[in-house]
mmCIF file of the N, C-alpha and C atoms, coordinates in Angstrom:
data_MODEL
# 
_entry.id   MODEL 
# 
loop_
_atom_site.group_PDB 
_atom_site.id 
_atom_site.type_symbol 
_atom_site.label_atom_id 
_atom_site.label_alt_id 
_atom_site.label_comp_id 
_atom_site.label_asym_id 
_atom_site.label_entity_id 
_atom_site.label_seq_id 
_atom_site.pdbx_PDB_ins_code 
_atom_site.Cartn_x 
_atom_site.Cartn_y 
_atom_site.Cartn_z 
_atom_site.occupancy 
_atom_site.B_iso_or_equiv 
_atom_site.pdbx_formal_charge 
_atom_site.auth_seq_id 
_atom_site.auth_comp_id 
_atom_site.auth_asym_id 
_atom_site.auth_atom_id 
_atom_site.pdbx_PDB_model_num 
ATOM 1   N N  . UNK A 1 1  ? 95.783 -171.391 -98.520  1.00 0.00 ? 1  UNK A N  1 
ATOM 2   C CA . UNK A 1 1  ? 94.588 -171.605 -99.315  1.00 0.00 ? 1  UNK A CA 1 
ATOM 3   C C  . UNK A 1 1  ? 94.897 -172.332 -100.615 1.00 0.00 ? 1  UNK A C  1 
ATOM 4   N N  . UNK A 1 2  ? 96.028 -172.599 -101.140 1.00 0.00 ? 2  UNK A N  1 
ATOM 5   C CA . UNK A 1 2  ? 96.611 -173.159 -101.810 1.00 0.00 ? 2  UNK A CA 1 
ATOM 6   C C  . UNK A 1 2  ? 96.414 -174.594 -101.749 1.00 0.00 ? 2  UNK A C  1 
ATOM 7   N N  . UNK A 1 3  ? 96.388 -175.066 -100.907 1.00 0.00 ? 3  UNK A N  1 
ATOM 8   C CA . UNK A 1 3  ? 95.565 -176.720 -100.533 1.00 0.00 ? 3  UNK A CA 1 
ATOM 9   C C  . UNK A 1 3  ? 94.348 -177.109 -101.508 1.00 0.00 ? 3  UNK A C  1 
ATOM 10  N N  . UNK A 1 4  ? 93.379 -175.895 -100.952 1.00 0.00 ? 4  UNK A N  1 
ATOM 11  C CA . UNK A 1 4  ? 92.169 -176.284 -101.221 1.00 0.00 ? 4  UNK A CA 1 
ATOM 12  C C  . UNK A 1 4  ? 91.631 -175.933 -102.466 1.00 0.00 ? 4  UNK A C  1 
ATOM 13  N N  . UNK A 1 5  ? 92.663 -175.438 -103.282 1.00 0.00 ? 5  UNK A N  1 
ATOM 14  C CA . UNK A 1 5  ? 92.884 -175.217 -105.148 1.00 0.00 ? 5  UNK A CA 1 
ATOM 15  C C  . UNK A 1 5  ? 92.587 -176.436 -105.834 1.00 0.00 ? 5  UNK A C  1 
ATOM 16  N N  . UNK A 1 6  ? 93.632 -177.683 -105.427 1.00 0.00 ? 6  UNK A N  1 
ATOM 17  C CA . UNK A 1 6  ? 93.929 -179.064 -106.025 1.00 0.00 ? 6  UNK A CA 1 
ATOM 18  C C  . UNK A 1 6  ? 93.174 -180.040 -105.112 1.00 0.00 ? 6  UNK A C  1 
ATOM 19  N N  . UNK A 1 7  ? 93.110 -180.102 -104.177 1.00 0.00 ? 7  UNK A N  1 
ATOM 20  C CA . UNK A 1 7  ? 92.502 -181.072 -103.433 1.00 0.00 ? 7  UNK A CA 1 
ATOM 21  C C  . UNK A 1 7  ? 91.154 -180.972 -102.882 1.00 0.00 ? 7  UNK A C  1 
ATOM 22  N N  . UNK A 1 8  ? 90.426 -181.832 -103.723 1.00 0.00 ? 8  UNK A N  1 
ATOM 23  C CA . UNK A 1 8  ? 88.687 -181.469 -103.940 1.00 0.00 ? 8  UNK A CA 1 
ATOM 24  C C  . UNK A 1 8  ? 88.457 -182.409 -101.810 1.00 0.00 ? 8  UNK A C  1 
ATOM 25  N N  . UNK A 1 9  ? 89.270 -183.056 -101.471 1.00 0.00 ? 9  UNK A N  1 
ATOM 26  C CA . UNK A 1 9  ? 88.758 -183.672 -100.794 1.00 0.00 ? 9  UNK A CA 1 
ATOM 27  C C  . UNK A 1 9  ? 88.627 -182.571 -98.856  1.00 0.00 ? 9  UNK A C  1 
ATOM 28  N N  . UNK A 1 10 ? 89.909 -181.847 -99.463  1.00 0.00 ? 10 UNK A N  1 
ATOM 29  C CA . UNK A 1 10 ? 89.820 -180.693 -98.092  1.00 0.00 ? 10 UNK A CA 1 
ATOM 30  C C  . UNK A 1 10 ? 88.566 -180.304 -97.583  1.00 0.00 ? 10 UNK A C  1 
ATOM 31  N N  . UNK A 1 11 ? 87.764 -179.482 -98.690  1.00 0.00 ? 11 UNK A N  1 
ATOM 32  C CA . UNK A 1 11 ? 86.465 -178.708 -98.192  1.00 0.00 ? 11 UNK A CA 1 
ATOM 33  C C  . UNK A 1 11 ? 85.600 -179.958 -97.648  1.00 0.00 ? 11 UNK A C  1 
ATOM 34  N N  . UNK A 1 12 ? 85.486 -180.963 -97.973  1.00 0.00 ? 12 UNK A N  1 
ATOM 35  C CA . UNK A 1 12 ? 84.365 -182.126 -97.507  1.00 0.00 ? 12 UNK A CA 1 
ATOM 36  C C  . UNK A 1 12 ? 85.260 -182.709 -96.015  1.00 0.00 ? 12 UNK A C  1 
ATOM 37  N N  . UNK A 1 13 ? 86.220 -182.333 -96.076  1.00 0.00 ? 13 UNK A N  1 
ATOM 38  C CA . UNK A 1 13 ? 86.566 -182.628 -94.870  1.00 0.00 ? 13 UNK A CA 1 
ATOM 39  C C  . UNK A 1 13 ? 86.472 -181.660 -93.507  1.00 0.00 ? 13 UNK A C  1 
ATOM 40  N N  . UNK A 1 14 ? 86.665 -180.574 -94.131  1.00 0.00 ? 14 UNK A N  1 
ATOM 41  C CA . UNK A 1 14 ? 86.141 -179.580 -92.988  1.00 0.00 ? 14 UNK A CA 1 
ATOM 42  C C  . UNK A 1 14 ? 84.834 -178.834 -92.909  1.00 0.00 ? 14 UNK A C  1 
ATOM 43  N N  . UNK A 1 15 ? 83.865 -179.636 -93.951  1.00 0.00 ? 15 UNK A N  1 
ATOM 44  C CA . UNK A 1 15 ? 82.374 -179.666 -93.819  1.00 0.00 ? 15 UNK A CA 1 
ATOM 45  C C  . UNK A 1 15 ? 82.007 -180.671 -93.007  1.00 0.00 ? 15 UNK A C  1 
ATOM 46  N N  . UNK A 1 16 ? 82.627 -182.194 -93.342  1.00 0.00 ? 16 UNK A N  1 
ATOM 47  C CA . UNK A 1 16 ? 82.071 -182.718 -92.109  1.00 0.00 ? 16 UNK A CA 1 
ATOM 48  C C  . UNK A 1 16 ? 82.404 -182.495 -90.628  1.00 0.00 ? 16 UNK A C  1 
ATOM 49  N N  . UNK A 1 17 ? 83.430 -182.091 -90.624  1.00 0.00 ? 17 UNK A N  1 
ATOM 50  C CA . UNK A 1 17 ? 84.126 -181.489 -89.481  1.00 0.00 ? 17 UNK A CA 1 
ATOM 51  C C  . UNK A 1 17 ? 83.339 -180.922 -88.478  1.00 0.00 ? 17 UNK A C  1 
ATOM 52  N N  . UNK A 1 18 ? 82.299 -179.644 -89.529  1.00 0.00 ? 18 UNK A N  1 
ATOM 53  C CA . UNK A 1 18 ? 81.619 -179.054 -88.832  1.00 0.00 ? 18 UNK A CA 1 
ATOM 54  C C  . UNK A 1 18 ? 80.151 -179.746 -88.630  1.00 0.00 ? 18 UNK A C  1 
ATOM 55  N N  . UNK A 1 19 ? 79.544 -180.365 -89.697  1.00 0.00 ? 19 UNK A N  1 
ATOM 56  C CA . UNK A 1 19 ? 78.774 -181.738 -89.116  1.00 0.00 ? 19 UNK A CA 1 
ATOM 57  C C  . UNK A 1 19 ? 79.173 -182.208 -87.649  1.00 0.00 ? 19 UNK A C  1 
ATOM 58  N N  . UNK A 1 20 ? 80.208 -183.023 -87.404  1.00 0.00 ? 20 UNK A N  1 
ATOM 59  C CA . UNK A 1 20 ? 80.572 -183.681 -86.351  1.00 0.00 ? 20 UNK A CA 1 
ATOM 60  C C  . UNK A 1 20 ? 80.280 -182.636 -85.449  1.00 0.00 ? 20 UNK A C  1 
ATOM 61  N N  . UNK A 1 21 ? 80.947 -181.437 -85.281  1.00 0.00 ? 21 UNK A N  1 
ATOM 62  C CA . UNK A 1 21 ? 80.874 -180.932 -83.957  1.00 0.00 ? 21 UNK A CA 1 
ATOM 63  C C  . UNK A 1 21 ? 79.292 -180.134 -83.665  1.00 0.00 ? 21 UNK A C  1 
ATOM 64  N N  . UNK A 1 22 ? 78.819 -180.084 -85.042  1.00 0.00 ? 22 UNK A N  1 
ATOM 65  C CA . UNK A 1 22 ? 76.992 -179.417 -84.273  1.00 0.00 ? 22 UNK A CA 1 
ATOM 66  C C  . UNK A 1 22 ? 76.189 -180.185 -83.812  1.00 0.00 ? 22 UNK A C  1 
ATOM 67  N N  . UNK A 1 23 ? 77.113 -181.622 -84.665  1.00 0.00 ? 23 UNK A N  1 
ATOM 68  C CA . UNK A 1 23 ? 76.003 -182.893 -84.182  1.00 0.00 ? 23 UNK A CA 1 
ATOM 69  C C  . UNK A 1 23 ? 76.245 -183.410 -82.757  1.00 0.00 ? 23 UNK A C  1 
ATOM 70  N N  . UNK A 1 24 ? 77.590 -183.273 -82.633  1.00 0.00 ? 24 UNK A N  1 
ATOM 71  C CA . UNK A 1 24 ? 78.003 -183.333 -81.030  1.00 0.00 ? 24 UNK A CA 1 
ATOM 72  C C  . UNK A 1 24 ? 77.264 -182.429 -79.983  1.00 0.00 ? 24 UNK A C  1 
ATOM 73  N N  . UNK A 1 25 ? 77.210 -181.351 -80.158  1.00 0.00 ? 25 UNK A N  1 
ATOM 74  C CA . UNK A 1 25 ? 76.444 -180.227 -79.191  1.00 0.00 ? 25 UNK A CA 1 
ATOM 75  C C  . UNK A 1 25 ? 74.869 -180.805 -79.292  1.00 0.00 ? 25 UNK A C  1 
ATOM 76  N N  . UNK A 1 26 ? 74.804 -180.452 -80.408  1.00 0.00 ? 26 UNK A N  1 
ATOM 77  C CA . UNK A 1 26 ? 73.273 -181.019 -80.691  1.00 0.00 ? 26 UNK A CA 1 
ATOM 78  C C  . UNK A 1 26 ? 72.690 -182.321 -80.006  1.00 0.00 ? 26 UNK A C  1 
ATOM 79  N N  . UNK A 1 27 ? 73.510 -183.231 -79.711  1.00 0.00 ? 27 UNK A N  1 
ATOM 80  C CA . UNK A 1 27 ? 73.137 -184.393 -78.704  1.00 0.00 ? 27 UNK A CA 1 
ATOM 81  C C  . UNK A 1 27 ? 73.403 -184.071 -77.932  1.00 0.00 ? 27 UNK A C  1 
ATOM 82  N N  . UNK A 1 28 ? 74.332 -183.443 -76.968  1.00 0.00 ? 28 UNK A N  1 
ATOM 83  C CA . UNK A 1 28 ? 74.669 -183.251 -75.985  1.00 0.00 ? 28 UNK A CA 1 
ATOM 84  C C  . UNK A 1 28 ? 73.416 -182.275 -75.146  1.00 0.00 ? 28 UNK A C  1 
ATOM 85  N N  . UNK A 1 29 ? 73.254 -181.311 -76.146  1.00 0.00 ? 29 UNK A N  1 
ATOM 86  C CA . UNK A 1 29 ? 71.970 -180.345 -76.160  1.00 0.00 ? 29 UNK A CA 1 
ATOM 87  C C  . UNK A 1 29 ? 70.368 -181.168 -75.088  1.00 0.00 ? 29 UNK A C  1 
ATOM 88  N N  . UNK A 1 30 ? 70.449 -182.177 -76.730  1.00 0.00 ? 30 UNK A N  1 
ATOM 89  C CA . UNK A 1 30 ? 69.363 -182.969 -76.202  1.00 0.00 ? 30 UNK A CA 1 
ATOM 90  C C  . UNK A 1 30 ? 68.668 -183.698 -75.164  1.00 0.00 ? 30 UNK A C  1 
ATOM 91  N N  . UNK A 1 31 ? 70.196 -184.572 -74.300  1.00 0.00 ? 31 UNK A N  1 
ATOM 92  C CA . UNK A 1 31 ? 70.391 -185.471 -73.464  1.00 0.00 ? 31 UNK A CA 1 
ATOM 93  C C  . UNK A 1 31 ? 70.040 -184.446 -72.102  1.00 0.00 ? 31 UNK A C  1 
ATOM 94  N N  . UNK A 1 32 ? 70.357 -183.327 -72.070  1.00 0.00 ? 32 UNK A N  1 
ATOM 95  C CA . UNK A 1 32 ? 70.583 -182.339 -70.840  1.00 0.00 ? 32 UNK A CA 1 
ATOM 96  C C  . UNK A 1 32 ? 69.255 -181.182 -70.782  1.00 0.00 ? 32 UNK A C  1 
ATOM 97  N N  . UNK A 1 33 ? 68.155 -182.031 -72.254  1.00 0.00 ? 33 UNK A N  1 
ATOM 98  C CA . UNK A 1 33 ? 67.040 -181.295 -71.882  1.00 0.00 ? 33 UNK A CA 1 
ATOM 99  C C  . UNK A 1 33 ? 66.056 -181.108 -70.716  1.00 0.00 ? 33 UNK A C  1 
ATOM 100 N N  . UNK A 1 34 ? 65.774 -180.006 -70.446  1.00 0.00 ? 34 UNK A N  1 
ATOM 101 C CA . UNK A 1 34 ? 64.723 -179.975 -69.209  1.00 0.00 ? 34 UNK A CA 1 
ATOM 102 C C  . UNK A 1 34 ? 63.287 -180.763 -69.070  1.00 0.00 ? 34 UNK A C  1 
ATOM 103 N N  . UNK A 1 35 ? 62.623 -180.297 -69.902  1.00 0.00 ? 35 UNK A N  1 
ATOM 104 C CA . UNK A 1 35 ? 61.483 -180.675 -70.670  1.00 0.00 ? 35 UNK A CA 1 
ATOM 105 C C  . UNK A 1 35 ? 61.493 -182.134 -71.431  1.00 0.00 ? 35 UNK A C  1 
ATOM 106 N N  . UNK A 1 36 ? 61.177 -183.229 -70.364  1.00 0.00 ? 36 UNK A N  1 
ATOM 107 C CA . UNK A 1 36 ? 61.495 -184.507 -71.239  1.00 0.00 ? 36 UNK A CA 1 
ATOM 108 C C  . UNK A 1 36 ? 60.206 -184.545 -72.114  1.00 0.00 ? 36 UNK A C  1 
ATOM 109 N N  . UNK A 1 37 ? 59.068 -184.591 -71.982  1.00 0.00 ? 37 UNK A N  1 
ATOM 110 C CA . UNK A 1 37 ? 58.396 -184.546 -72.885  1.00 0.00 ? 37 UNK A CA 1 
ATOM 111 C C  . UNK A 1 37 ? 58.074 -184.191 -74.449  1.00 0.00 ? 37 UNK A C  1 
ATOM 112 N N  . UNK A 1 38 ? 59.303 -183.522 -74.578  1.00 0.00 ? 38 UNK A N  1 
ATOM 113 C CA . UNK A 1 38 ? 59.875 -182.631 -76.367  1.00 0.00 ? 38 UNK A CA 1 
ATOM 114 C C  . UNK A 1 38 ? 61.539 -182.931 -76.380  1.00 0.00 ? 38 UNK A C  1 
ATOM 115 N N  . UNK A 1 39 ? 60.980 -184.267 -77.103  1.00 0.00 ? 39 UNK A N  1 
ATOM 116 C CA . UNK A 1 39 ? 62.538 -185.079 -77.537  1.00 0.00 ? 39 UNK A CA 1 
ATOM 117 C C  . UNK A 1 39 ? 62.990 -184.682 -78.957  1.00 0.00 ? 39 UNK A C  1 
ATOM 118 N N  . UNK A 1 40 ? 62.695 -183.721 -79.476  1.00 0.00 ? 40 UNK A N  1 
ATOM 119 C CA . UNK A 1 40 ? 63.088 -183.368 -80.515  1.00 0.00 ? 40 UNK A CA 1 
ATOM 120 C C  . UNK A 1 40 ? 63.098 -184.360 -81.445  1.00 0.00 ? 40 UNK A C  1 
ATOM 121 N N  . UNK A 1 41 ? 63.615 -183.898 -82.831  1.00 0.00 ? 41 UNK A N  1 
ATOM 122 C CA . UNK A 1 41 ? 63.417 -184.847 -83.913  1.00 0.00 ? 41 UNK A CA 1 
ATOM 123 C C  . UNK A 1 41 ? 64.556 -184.965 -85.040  1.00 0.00 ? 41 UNK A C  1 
ATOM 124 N N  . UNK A 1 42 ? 65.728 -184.662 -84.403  1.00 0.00 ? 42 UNK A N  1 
ATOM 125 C CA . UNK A 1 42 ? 66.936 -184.851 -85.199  1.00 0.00 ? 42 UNK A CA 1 
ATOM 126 C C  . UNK A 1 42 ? 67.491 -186.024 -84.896  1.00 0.00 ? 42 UNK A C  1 
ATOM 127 N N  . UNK A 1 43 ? 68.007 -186.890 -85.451  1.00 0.00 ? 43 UNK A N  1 
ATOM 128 C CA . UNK A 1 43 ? 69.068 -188.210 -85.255  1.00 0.00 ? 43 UNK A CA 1 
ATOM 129 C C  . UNK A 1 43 ? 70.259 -187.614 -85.119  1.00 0.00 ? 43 UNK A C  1 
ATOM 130 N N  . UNK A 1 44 ? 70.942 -186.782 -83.757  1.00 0.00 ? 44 UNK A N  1 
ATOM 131 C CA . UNK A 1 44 ? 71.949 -186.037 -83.833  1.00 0.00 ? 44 UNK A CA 1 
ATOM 132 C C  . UNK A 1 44 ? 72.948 -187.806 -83.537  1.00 0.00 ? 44 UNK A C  1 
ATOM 133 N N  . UNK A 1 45 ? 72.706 -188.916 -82.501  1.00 0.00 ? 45 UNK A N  1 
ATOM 134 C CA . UNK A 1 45 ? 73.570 -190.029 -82.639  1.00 0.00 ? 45 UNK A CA 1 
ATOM 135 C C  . UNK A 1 45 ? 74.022 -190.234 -84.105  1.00 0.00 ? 45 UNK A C  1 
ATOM 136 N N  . UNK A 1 46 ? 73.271 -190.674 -84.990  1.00 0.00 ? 46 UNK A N  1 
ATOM 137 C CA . UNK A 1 46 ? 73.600 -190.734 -86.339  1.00 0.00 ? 46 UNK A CA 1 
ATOM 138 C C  . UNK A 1 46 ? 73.959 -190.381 -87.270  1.00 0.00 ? 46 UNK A C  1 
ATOM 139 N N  . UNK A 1 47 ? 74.042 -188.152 -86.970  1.00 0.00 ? 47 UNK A N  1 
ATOM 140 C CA . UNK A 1 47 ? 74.742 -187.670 -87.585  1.00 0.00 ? 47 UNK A CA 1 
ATOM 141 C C  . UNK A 1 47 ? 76.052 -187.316 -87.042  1.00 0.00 ? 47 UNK A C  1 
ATOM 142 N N  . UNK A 1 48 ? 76.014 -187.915 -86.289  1.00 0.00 ? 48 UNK A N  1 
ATOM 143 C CA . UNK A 1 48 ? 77.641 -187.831 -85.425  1.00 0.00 ? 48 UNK A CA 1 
ATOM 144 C C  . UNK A 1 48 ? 78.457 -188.726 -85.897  1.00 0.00 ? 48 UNK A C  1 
ATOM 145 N N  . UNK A 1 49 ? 77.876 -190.193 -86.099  1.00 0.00 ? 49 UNK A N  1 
ATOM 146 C CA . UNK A 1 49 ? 78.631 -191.511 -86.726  1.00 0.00 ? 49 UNK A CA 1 
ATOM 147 C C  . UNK A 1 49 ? 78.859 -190.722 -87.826  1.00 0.00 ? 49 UNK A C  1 
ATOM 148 N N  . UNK A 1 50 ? 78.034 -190.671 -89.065  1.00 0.00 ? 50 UNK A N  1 
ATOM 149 C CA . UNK A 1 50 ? 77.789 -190.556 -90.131  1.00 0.00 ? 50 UNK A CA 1 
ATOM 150 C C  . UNK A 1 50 ? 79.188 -189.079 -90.496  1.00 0.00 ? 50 UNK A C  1 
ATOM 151 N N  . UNK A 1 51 ? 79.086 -187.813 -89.623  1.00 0.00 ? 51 UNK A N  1 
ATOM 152 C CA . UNK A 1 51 ? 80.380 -187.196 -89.910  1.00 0.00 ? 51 UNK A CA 1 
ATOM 153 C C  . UNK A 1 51 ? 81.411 -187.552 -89.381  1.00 0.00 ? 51 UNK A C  1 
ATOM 154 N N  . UNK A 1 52 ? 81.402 -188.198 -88.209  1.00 0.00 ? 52 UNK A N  1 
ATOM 155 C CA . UNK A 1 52 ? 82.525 -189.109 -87.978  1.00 0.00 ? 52 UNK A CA 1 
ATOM 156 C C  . UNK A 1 52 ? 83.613 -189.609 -88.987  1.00 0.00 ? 52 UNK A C  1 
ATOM 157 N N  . UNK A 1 53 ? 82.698 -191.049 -89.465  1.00 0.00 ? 53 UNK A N  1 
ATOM 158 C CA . UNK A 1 53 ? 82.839 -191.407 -90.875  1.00 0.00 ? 53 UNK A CA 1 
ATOM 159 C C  . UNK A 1 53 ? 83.658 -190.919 -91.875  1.00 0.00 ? 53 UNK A C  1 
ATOM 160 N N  . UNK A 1 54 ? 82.563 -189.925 -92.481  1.00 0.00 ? 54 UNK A N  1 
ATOM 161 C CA . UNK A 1 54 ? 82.811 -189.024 -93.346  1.00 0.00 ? 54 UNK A CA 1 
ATOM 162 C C  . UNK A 1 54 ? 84.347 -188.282 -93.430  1.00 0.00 ? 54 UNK A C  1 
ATOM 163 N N  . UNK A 1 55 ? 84.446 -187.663 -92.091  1.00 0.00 ? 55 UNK A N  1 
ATOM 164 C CA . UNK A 1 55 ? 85.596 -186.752 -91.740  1.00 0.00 ? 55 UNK A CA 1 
ATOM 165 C C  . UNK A 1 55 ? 87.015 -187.830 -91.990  1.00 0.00 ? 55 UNK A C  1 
ATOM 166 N N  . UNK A 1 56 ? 86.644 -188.990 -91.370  1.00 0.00 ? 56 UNK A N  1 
ATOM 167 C CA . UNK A 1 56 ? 87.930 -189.704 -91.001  1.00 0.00 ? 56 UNK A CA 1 
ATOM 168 C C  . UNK A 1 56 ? 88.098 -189.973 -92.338  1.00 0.00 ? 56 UNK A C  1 
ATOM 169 N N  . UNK A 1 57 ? 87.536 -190.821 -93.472  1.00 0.00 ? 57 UNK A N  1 
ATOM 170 C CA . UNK A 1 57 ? 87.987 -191.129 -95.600  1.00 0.00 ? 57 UNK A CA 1 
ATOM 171 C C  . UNK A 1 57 ? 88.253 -190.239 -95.458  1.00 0.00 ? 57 UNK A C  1 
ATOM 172 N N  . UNK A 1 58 ? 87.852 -188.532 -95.687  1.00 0.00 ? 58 UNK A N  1 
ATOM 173 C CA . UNK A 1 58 ? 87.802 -187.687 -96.540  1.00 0.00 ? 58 UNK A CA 1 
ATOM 174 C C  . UNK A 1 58 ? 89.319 -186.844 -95.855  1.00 0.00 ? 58 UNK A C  1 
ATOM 175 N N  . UNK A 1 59 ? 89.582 -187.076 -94.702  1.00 0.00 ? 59 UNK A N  1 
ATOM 176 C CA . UNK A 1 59 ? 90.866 -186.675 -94.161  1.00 0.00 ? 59 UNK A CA 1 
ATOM 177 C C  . UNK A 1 59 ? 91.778 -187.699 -94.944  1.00 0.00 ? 59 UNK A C  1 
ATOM 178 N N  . UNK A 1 60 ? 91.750 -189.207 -94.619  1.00 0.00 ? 60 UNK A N  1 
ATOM 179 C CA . UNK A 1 60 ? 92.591 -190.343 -95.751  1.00 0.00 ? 60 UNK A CA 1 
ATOM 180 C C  . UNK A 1 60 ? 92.732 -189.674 -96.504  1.00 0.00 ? 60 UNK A C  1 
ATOM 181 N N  . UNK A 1 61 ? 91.872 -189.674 -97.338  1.00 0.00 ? 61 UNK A N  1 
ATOM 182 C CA . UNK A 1 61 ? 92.176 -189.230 -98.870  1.00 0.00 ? 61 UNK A CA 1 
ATOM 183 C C  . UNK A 1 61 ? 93.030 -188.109 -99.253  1.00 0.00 ? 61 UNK A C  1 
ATOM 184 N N  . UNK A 1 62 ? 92.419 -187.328 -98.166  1.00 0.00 ? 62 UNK A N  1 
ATOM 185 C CA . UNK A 1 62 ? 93.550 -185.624 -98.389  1.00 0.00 ? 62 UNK A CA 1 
ATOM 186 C C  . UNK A 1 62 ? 94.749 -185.628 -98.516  1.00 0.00 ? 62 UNK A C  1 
ATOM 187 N N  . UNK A 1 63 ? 95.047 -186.757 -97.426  1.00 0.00 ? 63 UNK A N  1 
ATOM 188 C CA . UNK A 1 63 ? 96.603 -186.869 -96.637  1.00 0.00 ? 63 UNK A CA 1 
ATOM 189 C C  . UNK A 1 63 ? 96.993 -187.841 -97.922  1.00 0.00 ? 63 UNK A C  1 
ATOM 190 N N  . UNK A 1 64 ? 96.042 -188.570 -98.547  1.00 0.00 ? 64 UNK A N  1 
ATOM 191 C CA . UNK A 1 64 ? 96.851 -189.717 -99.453  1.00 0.00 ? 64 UNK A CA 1 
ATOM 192 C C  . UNK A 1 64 ? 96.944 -188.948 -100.780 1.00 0.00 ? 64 UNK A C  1 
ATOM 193 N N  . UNK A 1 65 ? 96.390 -187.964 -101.460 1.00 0.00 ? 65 UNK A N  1 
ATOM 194 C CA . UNK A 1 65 ? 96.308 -187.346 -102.660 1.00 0.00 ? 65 UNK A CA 1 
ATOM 195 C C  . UNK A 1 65 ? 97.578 -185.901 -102.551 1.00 0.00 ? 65 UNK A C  1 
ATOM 196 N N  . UNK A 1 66 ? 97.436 -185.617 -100.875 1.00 0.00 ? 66 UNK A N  1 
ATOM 197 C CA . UNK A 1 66 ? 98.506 -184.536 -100.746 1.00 0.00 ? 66 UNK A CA 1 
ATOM 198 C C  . UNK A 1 66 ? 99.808 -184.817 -100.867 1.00 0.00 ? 66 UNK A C  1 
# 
């Protein structure tokens, strides 16, 4: 736990982390719905890029500041 004392960039990295993987289920969720008529209303594609993204700098940075 000592990491995440000095290095502001850890916690945003394993926040998006968890972004990425609800947004993963969460599309996956979607695609395998029964009921096509209720397409829901989350941009889970976009929050998948978007923590993607996110995860991959904010890991850089960790590894480059650590």
């Amino acid at each position: 736990m000592d990491v995440l004392l000095w290095n502001p960039w850890v916690p945003v990295a394993i926040g998006a982390l968890a972004v990425l993987l609800v947004s993963v289920i969460g599309d996956h969720r979607q695609r395998k719905r029964r009921n096509l008529d209720r397409p829901g209303f989350m941009p889970w594609p976009f929050l998948t890029v978007m923590g993607g993204i996110i995860f991959l700098f904010s890991t850089a940075l960790a590894i480059q500041l650590g």
